[in-house]
MDTraj code that builds the backbone (N, CA, C; nanometers):
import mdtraj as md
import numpy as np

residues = "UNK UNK UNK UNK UNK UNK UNK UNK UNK UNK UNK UNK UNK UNK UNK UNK UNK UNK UNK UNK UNK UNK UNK UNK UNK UNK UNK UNK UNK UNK UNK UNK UNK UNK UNK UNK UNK UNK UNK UNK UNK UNK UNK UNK UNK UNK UNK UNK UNK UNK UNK UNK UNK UNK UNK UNK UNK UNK UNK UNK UNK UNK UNK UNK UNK UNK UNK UNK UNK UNK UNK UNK UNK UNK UNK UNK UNK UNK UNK UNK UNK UNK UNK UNK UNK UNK UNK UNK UNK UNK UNK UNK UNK UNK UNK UNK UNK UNK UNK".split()
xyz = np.array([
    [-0.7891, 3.7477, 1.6721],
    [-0.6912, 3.6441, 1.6920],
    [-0.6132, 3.6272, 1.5618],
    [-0.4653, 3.5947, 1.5338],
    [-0.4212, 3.5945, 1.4714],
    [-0.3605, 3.4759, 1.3967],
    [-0.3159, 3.4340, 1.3005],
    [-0.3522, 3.2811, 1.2730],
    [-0.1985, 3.2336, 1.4056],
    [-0.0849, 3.2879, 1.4284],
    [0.0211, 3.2552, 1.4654],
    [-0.0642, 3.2347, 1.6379],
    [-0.1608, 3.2942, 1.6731],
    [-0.2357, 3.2688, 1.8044],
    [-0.2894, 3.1240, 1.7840],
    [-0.3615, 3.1291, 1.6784],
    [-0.4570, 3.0018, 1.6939],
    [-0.3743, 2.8649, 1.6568],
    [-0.2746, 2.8942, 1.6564],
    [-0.2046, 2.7591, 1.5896],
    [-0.2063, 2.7376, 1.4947],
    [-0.2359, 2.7943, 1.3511],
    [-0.2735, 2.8072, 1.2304],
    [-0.1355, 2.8461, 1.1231],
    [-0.1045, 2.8170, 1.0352],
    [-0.0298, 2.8428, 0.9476],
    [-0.0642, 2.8859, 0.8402],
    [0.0161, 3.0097, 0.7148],
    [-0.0173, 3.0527, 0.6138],
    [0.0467, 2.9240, 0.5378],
    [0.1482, 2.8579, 0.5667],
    [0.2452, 2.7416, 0.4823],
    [0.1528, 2.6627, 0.4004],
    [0.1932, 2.6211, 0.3072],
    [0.1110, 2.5243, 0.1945],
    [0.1216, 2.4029, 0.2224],
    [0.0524, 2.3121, 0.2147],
    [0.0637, 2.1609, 0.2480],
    [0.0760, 2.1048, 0.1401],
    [0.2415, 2.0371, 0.1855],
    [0.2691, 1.9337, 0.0364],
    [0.2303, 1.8047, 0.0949],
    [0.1536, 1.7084, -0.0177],
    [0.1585, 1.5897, -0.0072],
    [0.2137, 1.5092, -0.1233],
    [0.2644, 1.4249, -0.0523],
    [0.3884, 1.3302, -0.1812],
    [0.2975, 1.2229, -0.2305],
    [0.1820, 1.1791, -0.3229],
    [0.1259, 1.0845, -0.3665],
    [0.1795, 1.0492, -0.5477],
    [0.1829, 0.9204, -0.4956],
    [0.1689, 0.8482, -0.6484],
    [0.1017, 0.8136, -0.7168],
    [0.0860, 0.8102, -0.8573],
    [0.0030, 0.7543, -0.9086],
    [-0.0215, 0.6542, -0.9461],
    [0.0399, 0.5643, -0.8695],
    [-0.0071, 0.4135, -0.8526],
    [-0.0888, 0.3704, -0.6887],
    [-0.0235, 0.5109, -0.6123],
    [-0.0983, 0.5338, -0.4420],
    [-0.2817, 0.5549, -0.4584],
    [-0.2680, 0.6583, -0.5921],
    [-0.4077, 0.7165, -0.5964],
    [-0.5141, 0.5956, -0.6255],
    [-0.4637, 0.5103, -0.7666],
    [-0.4909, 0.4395, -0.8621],
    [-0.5873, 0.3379, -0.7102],
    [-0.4435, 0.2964, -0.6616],
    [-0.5078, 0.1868, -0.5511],
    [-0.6005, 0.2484, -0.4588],
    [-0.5946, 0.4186, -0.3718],
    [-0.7023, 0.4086, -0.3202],
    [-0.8388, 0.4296, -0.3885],
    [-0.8289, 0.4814, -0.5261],
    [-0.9730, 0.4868, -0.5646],
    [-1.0596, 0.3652, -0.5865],
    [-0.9933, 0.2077, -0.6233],
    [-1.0173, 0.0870, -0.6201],
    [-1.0681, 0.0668, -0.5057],
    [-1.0210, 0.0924, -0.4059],
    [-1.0628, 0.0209, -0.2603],
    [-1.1839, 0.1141, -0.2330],
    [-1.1576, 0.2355, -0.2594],
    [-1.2507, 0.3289, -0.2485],
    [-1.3976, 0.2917, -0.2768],
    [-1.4120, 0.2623, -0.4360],
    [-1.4993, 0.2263, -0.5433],
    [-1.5085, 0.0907, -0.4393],
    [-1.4975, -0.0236, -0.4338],
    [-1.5148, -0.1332, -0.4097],
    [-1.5986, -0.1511, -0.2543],
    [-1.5753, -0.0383, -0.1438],
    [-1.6116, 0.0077, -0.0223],
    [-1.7561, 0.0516, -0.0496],
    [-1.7593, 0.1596, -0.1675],
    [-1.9052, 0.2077, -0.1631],
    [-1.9820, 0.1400, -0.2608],
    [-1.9537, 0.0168, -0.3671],
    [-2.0001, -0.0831, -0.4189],
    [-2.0564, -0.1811, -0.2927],
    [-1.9786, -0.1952, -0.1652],
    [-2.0522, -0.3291, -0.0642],
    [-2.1468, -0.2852, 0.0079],
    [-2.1387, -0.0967, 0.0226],
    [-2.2263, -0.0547, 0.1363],
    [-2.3801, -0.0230, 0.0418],
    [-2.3429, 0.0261, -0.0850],
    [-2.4768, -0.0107, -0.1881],
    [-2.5796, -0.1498, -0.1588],
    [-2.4606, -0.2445, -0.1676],
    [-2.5159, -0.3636, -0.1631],
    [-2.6070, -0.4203, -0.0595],
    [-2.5111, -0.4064, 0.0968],
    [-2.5484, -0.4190, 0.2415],
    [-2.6816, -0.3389, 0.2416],
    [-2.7106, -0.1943, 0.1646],
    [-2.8512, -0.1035, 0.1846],
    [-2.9575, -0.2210, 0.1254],
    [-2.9011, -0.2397, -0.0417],
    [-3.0731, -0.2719, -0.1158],
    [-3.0787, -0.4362, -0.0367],
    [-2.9498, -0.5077, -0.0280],
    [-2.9728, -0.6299, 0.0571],
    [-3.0859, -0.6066, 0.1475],
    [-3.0699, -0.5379, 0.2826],
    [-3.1314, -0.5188, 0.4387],
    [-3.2436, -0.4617, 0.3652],
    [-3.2867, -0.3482, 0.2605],
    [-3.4084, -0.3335, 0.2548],
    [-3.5049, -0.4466, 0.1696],
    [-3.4559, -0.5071, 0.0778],
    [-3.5363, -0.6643, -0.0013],
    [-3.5801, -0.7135, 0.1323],
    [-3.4825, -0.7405, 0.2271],
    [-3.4841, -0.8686, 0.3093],
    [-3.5916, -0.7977, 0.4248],
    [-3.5845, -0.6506, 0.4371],
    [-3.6736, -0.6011, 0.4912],
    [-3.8343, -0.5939, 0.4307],
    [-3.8336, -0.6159, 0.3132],
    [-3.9975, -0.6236, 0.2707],
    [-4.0588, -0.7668, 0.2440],
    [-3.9593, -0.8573, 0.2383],
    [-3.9715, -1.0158, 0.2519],
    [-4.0435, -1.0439, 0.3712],
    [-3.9914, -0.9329, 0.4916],
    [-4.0710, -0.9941, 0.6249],
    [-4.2454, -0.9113, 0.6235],
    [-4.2704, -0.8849, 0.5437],
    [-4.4152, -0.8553, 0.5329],
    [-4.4712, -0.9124, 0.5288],
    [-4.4352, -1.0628, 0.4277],
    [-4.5333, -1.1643, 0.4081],
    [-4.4708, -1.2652, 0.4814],
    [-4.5311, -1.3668, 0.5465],
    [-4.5516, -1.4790, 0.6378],
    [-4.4080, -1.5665, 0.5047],
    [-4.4943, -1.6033, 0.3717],
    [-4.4549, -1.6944, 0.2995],
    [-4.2939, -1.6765, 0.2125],
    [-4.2449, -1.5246, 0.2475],
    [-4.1136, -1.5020, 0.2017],
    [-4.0351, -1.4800, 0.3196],
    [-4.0539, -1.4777, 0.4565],
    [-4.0117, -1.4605, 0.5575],
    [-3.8372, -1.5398, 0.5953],
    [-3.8362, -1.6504, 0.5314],
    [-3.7443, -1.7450, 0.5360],
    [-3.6430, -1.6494, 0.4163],
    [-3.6759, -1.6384, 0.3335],
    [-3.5619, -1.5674, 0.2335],
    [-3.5204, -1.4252, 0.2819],
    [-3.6110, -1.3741, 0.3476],
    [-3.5819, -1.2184, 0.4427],
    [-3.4648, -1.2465, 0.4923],
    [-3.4910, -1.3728, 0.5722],
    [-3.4223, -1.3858, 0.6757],
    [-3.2178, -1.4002, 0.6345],
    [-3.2604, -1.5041, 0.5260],
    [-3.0958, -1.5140, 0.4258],
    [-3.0616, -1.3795, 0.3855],
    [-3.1503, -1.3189, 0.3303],
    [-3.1197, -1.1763, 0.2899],
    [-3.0097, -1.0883, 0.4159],
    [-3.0888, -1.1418, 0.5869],
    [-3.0243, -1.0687, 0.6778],
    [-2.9040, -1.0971, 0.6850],
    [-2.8885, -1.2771, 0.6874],
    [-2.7674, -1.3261, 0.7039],
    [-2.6384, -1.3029, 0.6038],
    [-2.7032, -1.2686, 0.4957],
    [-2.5629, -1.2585, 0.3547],
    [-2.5706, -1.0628, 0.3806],
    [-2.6953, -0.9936, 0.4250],
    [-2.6521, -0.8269, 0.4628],
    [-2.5391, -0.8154, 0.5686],
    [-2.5506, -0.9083, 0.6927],
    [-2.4392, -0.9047, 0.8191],
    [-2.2912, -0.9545, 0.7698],
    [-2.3214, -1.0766, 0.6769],
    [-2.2007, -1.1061, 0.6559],
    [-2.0988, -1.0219, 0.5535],
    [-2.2066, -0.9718, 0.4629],
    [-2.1067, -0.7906, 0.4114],
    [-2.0554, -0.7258, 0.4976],
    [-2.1438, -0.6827, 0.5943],
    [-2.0961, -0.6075, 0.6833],
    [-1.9127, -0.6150, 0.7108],
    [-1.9388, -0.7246, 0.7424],
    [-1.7653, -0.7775, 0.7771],
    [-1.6860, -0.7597, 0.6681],
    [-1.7215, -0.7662, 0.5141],
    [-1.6298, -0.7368, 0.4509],
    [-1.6287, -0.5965, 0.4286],
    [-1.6384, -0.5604, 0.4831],
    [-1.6003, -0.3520, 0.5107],
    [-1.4657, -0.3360, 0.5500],
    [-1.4574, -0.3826, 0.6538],
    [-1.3137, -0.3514, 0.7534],
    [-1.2325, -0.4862, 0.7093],
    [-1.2380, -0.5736, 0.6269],
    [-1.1541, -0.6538, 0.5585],
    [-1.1106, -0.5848, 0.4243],
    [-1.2048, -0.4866, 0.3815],
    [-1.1382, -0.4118, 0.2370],
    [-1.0543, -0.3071, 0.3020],
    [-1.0874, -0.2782, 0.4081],
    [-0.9733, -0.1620, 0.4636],
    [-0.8594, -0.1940, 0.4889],
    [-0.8738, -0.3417, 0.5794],
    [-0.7452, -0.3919, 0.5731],
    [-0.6455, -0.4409, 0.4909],
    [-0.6904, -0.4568, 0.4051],
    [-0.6590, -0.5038, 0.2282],
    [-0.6136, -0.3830, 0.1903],
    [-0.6852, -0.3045, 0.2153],
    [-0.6274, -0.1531, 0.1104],
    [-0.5106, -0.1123, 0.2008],
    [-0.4916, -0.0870, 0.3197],
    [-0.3884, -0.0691, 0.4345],
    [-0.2374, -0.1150, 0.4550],
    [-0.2657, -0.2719, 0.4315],
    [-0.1700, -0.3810, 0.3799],
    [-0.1263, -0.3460, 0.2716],
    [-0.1632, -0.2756, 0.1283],
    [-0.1639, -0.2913, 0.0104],
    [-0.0308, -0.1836, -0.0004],
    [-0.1221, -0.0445, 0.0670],
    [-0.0661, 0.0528, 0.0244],
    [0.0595, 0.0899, 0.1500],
    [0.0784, -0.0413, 0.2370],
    [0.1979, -0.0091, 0.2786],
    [0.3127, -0.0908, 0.2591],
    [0.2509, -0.1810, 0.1427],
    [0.4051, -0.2330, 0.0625],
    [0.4535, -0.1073, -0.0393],
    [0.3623, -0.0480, -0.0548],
    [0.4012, 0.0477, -0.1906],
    [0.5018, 0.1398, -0.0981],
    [0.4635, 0.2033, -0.0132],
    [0.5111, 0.2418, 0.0907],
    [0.5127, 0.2077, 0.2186],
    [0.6694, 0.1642, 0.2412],
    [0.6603, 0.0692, 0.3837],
    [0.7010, 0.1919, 0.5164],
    [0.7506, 0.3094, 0.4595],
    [0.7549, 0.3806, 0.5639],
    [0.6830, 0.5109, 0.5893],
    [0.5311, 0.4479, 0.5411],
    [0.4372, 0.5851, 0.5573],
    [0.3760, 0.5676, 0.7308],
    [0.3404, 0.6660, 0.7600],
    [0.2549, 0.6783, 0.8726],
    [0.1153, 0.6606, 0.8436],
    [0.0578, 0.5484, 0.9198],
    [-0.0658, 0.5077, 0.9289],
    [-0.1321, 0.5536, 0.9186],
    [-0.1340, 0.7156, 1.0327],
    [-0.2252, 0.7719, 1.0883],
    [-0.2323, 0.8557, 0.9350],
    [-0.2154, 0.8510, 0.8304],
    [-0.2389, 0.9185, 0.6926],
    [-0.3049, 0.8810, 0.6317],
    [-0.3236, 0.7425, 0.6890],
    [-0.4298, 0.6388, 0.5293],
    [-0.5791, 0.6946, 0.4926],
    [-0.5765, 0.8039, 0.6035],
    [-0.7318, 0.8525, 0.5363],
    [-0.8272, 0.7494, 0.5170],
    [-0.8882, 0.6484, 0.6023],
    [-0.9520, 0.5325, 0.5794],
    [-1.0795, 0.6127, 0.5659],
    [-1.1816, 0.5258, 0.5229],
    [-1.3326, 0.5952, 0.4497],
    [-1.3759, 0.4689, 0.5101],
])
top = md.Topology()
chain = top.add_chain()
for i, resn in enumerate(residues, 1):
    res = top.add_residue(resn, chain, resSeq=i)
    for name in ("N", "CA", "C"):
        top.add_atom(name, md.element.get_by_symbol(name[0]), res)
traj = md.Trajectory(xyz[None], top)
């Protein structure tokens, strides 16, 4: 099969980024895998709290402040999304490469 069969191109792919585009996604980037760090050792503390009867109650906060990270996941995306389409107001979405 030949690449002109498979739908394939020899052409080079330009992409137009700035370096104030990059700057901002590595921030959001960094800041995304800083909450999901957090959300892990959170859920596992709060997971060995429920071993004992007498820390069971702080497990339990542990769950409630792990869920409520949760939500700030797809609020940093939207933040980064919003951000980087004032920089550019006429990019296509479907580019943001969300993580």
């Amino acid at each position: 099969m030949t690449p002109a069969d498979s739908g394939t191109s020899d052409r080079p792919v330009t992409l137009h980024v700035g370096h104030d585009e990059l700057v901002i996604r590595g921030r959001y980037e960094t800041l995304s895998i800083v909450n999901d760090v957090l959300i892990g050792v959170i859920f596992l503390v709060g997971s060995f709290l429920f071993l004992s009867e007498s820390t069971t109650t702080v497990g339990t906060w542990l769950f409630v402040v792990g869920s409520a990270l949760m939500l700030v996941r797809p609020l940093i995306r939207l933040t980064r999304r919003i951000h980087l389409r004032r920089i550019h107001p006429g990019a296509d979405p479907a580019t943001s490469r969300d993580f």
